[in-house]
N, C-alpha and C positions, 0 to 999 in steps of 0.2 A: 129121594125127597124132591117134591113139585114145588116149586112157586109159581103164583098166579098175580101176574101184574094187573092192573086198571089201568084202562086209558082212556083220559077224558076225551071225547072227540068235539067240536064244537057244533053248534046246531045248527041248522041253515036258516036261518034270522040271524045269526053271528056276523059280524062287521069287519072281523080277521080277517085280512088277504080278501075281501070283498070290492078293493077300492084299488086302481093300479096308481103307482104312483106319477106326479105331473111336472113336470118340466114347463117354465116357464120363459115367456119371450123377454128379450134383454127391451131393454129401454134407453132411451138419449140422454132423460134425466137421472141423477142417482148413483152412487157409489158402488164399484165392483169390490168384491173380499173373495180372495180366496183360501181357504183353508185348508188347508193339506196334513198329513202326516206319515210317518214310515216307521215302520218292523222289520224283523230279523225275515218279514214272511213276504212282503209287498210293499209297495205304497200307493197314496190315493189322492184324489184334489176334488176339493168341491169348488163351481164356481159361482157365487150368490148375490144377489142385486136385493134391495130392502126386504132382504127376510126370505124370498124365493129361490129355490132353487133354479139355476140356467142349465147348467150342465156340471156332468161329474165322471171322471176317467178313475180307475186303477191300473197294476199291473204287479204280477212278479217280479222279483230280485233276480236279473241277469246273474248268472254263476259270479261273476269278478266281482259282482256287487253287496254279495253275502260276507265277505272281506272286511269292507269299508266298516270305518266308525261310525255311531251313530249322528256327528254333525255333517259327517259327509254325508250319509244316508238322508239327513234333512236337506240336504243344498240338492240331489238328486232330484230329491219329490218336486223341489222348486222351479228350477231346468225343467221337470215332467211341465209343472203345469200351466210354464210360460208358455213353453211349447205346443199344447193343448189349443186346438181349434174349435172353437164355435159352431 
């Protein structure tokens, strides 16, 4: 017995994955936020100024970190993203 999948592919006028994504320069004026989060798999931080992204790091769970609870695992990302350079 055969199955025959379809796969849409998109057209070349498509806008997908057309555009790279932009990083934007920090400024004097204006509020930094950074948002972060963590999983049993990594964690991540974004760091953002009115709406734009500056910069953004992740990374895998060191082995001793896969252990940890999930409020340590958020004070981790934190530490990650204090520590995160410009």
């Amino acid at each position: 017995m055969s199955r025959t999948i379809a796969v849409r592919l998109p057209s070349k006028n498509s806008s997908i994955n057309s555009t790279a994504p932009v990083l934007s320069l920090p400024t004097e004026e204006g509020e930094f936020v950074i948002y972060s989060d963590a999983s049993r798999q990594g964690i991540g931080c974004v760091l953002m100024q009115e709406a734009k992204v500056i910069a953004y790091a992740s990374r895998q769970l060191k082995p001793y970190e896969k252990n940890y609870p999930t409020h340590d695992l958020e004070l981790v990302v934190v530490v990650f993203a204090l520590k995160f350079r410009v």
